[in-house]
C-alpha positions in Angstrom: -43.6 22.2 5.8 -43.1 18.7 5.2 -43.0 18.9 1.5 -40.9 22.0 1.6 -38.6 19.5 3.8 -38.3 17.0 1.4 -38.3 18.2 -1.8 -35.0 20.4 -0.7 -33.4 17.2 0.7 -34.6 15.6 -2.8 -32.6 18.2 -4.6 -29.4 18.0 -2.5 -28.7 14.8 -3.1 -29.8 14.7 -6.8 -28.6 18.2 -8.0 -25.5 18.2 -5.0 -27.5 21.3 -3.5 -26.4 20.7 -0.3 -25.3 24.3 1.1 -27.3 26.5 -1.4 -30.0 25.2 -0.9 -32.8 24.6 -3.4 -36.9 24.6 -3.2 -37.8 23.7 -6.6 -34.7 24.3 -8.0 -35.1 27.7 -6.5 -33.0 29.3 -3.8 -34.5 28.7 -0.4 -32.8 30.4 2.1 -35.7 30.9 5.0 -34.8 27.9 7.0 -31.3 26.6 7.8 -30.6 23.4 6.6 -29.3 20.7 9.4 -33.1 18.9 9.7 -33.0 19.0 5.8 -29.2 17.4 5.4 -31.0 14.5 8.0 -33.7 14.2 6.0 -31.0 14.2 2.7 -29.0 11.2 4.6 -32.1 9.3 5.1 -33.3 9.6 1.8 -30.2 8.5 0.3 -30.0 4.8 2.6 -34.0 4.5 2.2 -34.9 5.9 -0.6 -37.2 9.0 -2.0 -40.1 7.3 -2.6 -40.2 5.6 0.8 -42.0 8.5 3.1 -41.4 6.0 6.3 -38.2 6.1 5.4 -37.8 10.3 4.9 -39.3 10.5 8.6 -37.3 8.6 10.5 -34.9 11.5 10.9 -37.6 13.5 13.0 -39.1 10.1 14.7 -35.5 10.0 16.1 -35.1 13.7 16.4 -38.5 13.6 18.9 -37.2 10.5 20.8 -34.0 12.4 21.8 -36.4 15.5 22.8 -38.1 13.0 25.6 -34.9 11.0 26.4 -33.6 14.7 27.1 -36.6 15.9 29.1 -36.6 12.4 30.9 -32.7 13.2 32.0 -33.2 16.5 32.7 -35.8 15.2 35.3 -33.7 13.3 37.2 -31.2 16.2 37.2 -33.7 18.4 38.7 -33.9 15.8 41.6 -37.1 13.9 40.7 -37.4 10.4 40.9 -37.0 8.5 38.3 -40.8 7.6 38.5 -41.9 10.8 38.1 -39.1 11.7 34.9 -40.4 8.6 33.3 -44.1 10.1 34.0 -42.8 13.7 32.5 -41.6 12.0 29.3 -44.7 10.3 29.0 -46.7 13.4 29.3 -44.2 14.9 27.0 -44.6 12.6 24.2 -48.3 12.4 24.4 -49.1 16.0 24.5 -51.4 17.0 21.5 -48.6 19.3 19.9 -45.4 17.1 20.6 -46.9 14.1 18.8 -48.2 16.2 15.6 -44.9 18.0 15.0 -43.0 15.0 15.1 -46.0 13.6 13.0 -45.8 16.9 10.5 -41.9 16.8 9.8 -41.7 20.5 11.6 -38.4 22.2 11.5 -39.6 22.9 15.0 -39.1 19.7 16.6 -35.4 19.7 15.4 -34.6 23.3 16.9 -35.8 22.2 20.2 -35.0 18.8 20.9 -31.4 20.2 20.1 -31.7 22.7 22.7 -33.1 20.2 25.3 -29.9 19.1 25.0 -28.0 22.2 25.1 -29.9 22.5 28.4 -28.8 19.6 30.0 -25.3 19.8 29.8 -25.6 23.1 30.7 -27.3 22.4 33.9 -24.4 20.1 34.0 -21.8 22.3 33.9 -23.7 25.0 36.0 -24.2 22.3 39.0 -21.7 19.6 38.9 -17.6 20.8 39.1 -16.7 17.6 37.5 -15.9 17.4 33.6 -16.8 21.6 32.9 -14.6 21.7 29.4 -16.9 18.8 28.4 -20.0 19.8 29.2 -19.3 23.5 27.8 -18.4 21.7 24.2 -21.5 19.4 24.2 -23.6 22.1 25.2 -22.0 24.8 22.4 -22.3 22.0 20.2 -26.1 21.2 20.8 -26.5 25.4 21.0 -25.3 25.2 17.7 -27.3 22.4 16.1 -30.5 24.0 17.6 -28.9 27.6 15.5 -28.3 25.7 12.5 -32.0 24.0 12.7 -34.4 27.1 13.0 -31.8 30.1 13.7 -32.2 32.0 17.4 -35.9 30.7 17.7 -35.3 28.2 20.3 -32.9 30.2 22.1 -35.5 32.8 22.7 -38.0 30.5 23.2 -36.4 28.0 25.6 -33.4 28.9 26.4 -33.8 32.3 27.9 -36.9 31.1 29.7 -34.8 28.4 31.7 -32.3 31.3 32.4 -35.0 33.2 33.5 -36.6 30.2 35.7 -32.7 29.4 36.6 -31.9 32.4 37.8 -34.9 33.0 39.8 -35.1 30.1 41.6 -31.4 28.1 42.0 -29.2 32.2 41.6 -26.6 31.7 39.2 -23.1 31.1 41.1 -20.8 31.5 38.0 -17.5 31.7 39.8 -14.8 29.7 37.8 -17.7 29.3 35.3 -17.6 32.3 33.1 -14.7 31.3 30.4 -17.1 27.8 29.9 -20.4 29.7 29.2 -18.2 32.1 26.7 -17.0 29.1 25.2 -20.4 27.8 25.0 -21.8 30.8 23.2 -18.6 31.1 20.9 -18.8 27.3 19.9 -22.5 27.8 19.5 -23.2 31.3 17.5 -19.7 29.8 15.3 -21.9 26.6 14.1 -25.0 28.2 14.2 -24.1 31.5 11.5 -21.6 29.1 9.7 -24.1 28.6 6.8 -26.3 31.9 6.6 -22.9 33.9 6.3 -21.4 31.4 4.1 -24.9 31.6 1.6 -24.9 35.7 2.2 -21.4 35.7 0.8 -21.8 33.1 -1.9 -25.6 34.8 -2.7 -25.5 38.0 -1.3 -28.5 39.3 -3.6 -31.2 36.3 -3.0 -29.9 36.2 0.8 -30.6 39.8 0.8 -34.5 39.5 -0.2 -35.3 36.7 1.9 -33.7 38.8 4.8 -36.3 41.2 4.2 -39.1 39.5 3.9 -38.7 37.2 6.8 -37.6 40.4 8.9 -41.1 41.8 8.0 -42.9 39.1 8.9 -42.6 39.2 12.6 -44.4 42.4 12.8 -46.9 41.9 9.5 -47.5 38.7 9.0 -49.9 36.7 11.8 -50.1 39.0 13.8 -51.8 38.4 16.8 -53.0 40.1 20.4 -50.6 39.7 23.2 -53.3 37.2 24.9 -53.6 34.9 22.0 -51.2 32.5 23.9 -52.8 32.5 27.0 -54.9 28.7 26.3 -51.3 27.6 25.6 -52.2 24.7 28.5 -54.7 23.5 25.5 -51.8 22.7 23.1 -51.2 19.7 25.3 -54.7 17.8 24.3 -55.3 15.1 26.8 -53.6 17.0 29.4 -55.7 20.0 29.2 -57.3 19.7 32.4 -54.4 18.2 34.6 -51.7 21.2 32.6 -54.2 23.9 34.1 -54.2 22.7 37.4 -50.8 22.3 37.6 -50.5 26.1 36.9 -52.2 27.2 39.7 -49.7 27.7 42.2 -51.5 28.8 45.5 -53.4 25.5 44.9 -50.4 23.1 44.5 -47.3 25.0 46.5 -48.4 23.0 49.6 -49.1 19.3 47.7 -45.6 18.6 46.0 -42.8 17.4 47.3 -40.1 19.2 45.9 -40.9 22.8 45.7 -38.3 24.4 44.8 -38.1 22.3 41.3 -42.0 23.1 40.9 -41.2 26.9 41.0 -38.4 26.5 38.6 -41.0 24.8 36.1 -43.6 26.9 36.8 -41.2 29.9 36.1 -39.9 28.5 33.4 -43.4 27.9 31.2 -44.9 31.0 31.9 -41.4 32.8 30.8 -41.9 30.9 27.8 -44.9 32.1 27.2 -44.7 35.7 27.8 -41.8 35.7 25.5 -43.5 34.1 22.7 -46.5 36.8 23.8 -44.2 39.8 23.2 -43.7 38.9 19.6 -46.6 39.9 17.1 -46.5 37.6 14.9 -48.1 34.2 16.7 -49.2 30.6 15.1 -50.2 28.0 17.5 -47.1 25.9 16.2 -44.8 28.4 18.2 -46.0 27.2 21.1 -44.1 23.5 21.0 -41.0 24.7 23.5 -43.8 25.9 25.8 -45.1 22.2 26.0 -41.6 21.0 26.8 -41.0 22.7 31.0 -45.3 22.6 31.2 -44.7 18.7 30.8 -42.4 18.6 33.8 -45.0 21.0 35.2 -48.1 18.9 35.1 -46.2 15.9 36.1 -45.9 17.2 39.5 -49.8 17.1 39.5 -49.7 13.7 38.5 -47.5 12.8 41.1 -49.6 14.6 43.6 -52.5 12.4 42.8 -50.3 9.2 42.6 -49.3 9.7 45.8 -52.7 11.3 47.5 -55.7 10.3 45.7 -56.8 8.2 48.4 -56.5 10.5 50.8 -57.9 13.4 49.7 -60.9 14.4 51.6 -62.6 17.9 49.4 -65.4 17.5 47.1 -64.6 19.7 44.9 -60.7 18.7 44.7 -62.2 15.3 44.2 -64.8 16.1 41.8 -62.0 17.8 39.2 -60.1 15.0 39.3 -63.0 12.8 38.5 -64.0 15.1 36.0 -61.0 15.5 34.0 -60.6 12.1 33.6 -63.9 10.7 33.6 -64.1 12.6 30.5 -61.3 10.9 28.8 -63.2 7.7 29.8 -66.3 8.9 28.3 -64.2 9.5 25.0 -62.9 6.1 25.1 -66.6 4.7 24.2 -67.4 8.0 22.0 -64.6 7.7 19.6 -65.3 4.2 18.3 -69.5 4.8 18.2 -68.3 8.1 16.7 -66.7 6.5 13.8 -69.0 3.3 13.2 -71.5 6.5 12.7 -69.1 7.9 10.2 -68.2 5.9 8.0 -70.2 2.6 8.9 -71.2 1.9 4.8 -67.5 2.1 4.1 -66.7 -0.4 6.4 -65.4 -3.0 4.1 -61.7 -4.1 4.2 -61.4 -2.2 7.8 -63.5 -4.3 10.3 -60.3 -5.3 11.8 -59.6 -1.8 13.2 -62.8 -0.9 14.1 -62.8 -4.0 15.9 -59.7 -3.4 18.2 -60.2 0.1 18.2 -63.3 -0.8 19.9 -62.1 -3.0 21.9 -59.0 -1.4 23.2 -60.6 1.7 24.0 -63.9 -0.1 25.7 -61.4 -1.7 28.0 -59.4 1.3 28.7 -62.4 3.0 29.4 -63.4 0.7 32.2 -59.8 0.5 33.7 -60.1 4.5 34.2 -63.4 3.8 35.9 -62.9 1.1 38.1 -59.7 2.9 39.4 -61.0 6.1 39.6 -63.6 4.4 41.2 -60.8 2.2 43.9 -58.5 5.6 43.9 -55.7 4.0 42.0 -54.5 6.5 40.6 -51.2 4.8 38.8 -53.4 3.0 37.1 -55.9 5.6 35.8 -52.5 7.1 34.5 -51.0 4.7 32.5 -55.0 4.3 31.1 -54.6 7.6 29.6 -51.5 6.9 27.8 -53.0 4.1 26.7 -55.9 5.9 24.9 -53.2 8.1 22.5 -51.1 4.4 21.6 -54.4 2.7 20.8 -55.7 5.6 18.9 -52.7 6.1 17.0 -52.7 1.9 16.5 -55.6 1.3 15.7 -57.4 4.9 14.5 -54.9 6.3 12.1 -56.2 3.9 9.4 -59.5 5.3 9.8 -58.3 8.7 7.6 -58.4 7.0 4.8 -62.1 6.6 5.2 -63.2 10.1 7.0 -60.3 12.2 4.8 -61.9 11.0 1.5 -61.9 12.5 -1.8 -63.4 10.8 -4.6 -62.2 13.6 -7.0 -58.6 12.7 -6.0 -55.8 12.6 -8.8 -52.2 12.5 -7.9 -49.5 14.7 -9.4 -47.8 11.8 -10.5 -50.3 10.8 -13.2 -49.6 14.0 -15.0 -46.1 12.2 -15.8 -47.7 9.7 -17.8 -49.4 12.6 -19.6 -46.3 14.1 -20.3 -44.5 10.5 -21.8 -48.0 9.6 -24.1 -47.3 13.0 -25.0 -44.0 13.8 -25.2 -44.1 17.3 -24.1 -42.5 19.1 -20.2 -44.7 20.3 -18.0 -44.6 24.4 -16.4 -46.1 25.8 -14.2 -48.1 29.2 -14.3 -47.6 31.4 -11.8 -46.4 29.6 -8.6 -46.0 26.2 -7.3 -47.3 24.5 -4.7 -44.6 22.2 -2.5 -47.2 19.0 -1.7 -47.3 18.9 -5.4 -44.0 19.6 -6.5 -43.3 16.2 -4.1 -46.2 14.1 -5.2 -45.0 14.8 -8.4 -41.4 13.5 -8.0 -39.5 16.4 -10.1 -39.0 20.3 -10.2 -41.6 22.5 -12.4 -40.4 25.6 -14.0 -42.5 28.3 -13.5 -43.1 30.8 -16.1 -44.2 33.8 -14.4 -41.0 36.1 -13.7 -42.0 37.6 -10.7 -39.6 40.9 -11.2 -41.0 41.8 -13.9 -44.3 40.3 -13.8 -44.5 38.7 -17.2 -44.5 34.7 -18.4 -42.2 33.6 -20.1 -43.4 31.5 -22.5 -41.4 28.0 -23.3 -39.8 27.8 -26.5 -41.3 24.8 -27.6 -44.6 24.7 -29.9 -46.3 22.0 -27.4 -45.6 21.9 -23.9 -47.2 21.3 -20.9 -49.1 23.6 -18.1 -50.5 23.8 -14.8 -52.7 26.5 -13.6 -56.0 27.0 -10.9 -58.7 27.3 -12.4 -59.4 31.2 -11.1 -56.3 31.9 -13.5 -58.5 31.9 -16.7 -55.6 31.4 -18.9 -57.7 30.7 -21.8 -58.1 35.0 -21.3 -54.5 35.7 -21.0 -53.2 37.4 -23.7 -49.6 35.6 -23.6 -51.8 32.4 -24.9 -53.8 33.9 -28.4 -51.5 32.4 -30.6 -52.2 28.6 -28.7 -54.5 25.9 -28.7 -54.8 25.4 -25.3 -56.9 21.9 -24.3 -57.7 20.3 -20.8 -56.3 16.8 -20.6 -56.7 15.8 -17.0 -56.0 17.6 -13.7 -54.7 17.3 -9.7 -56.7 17.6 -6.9 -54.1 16.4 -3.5 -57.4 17.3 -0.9 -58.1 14.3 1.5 -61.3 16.2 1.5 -64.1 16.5 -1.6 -64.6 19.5 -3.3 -68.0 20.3 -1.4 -65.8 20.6 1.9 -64.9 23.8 3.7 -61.4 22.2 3.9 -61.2 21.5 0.7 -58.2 23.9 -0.4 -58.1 25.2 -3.7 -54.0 25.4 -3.4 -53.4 21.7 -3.9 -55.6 21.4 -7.4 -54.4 22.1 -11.1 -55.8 22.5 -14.8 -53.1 20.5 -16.6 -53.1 21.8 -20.1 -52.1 21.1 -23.5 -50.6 24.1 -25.0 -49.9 24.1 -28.9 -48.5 27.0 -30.9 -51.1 27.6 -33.9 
């Protein structure tokens, strides 16, 4: 997704692609483009070759998703303790961190409709400044549109309706000509470019149409209780999320109830809507994570507030479970990796070294005060754990994802200038190497009629897996065809179950005889 993120930004600002929009130099229409013009602007002040640079658009993007769900806290009533715990949680949650980290359109759709939500609540709850918060929240309804079309307003939006209506009633007297604004403003920016592309393109916008249409009841499909770990999607939470859920259990333990009913309601609307749709990946479940954060951190704040005092066994014994274990991890991770990769340790003794250190100590700050009953502490220790993992355990993938077989797309450019020939590809292309590889690739299969079209040229270039036998094709008699080098973009080598036969290619010499 990322590559299919940049290499369209790529080719609006260096083919002015901006509205059609390009994959490849090929329409791509599936997405709408507002996280790819980002991605464009950044680009353009940083650079394309700087990949720090092409993320800080989403690093920003996923910030404004916590600031949001941090406001929308203290809106709700919570202290500002507890909203500062909920963006924690938020940020730290298995799935928030890794899309931000992947460059999903996802993140974009719903950070924007975070905000859509809060000046909503806004307008729905406070009399003062209602023409303002209707435009902010149309405006926001219609970034979120223009990010990942009506996904986030199925997804999150009509959940917190849902959750809104149940628990606060809706009082919409005075208020009616605001929301119709809001949905006018909104749908008007959100269907501005797809009806704009369908009348410049109306044939390619067609196609796309269908086959994205048929996806949601062919492709991925799923059982209606494939959602139901959702609570797992939130990684170091897994165990307080759960608990949090249970609402016999925790009615009588928070101290704002009403709130904790509208979160509660909320998540599981969320996730009986995503439920109703057939087609289900575990990526859809990202606006899920964003009310089940507010969720568990009434939990949290429970135990903050209580630990001490709280006199069952067994409640007792959870708590100590679920984050003993992440103390327990805190000693595994670093052992784990010395085990790993310990006869590749050269030039990366530094980060085993505060990895190890880092997470040792952390480890024995969850004890001790699990131990004393601080629980403050024991939280903030668990926050601690993701920062000093991403710190100081990132740089360990370059030792555990290792491919010795590696060979960059870019190389093949070198080829190409020794040689003076273009490159094609065969039959499709792959995005991570269409990126790695810095340009666009024809491709010489013409997929409506199922033929290649061979280049004119009497040397060129070619790209093809292995499985494509082209040396059998019958388009290819009349050519030499020779093996000069190849691409292989795996982390992983080629013995691995993960190894993934989509990111390698022949590269080929053809010459007419």
């Amino acid at each position: 997704m990322e590559a299919r993120n940049f290499i369209t930004a790529r080719e609006m600002a260096t083919h002015n692609h901006w509205i059609l929009t390009t994959l490849n130099d090929l329409p791509r229409y599936e997405k709408p483009p507002l996280p790819t013009w980002l991605t464009a602007v950044s680009g353009i002040i940083f650079g394309f070759d700087s990949i720090y640079g092409m993320r800080i658009p989403v690093a920003l993007i996923t910030l404004l998703l916590v600031f949001g769900v941090y406001r929308l806290s203290e809106k709700l009533g919570l202290s500002k303790q507890q909203s500062f715990h909920n963006g924690l949680i938020l940020i730290t949650s298995f799935y928030i961190y890794f899309a931000g980290r992947d460059n999903q359109w996802d993140m974009y759709t719903h950070s924007f409709m975070v905000v859509c939500i809060l000046f909503l609540w806004n307008l729905l709850n406070d009399s003062k400044k209602p023409l303002f918060n209707a435009v902010m929240a149309g405006l926001f309804f219609g970034f979120s549109f223009l990010s990942k079309g009506p996904i986030s307003v199925y997804a999150l939006l009509l959940p917190f309706l849902i959750a809104y209506g149940f628990t606060y009633k809706f009082q919409l007297k005075d208020k009616k000509i605001y929301l119709l604004l809001i949905l006018i403003l909104g749908i008007a920016i959100g269907l501005s470019w797809p009806l704009y592309v369908k009348w410049a393109d109306p044939i390619t916008t067609l196609k796309v149409t269908k086959i994205e249409s048929s996806r949601w009841g062919n492709y991925n499909t799923r059982p209606f209780y494939y959602y139901w770990s959702f609570f797992t999607q939130s990684g170091i939470w897994t165990v307080p999320a759960f608990i949090a859920l249970i609402y016999p259990y925790l009615k009588s333990r928070v101290r704002n109830l009403k709130v904790y009913k509208f979160t509660l309601i909320w998540t599981l609307a969320s996730v009986v809507l995503l439920s109703i749709v057939p087609e289900k990946k575990s990526r859809y479940l990202l606006p899920v994570l964003i009310p089940m954060a507010l969720n568990t951190g009434f939990y949290i704040e429970y135990l903050i507030n209580n630990f001490k005092n709280i006199r069952l066994k067994k409640e007792k014994g959870i708590v100590y479970f679920a984050f003993g274990l992440i103390g327990i991890i805190c000693i595994a991770i670093p052992v784990g990796i010395f085990i790993k990769v310990k006869n590749d340790l050269a030039g990366f003794e530094i980060w085993l070294i505060g990895l190890a250190l880092s997470l040792l100590a952390i480890g024995y700050v969850i004890f001790k005060n699990l131990r004393n009953k601080n629980f403050i502490k024991v939280f903030y220790a668990v926050i601690a754990v993701q920062v000093a993992v991403v710190v100081f355990g990132i740089p360990f993938t370059e030792l555990i994802l290792k491919n010795p077989d590696y060979a960059s797309a870019k190389a093949i450019r070198e080829k190409e200038k020794n040689l003076s020939v273009r490159t094609y590809e065969l039959n499709s292309f792959t995005p991570e190497i269409i990126w790695d590889y810095g340009f666009s690739i024809p491709i010489l299969l013409n997929e409506e009629t199922n033929k290649l079209n061979l280049p004119t040229e009497s040397k060129f270039g070619l790209l093809a897996l292995e499985k494509d036998s082209i040396d059998s094709k019958k388009e290819f008699q009349n050519y030499d065809l020779k093996k000069v080098s190849y691409i292989d973009l795996n982390h992983v080598p080629s013995d691995s179950k993960k190894h993934n036969d989509r990111l390698t290619r022949i590269y080929y010499i053809v010459t007419k005889k």
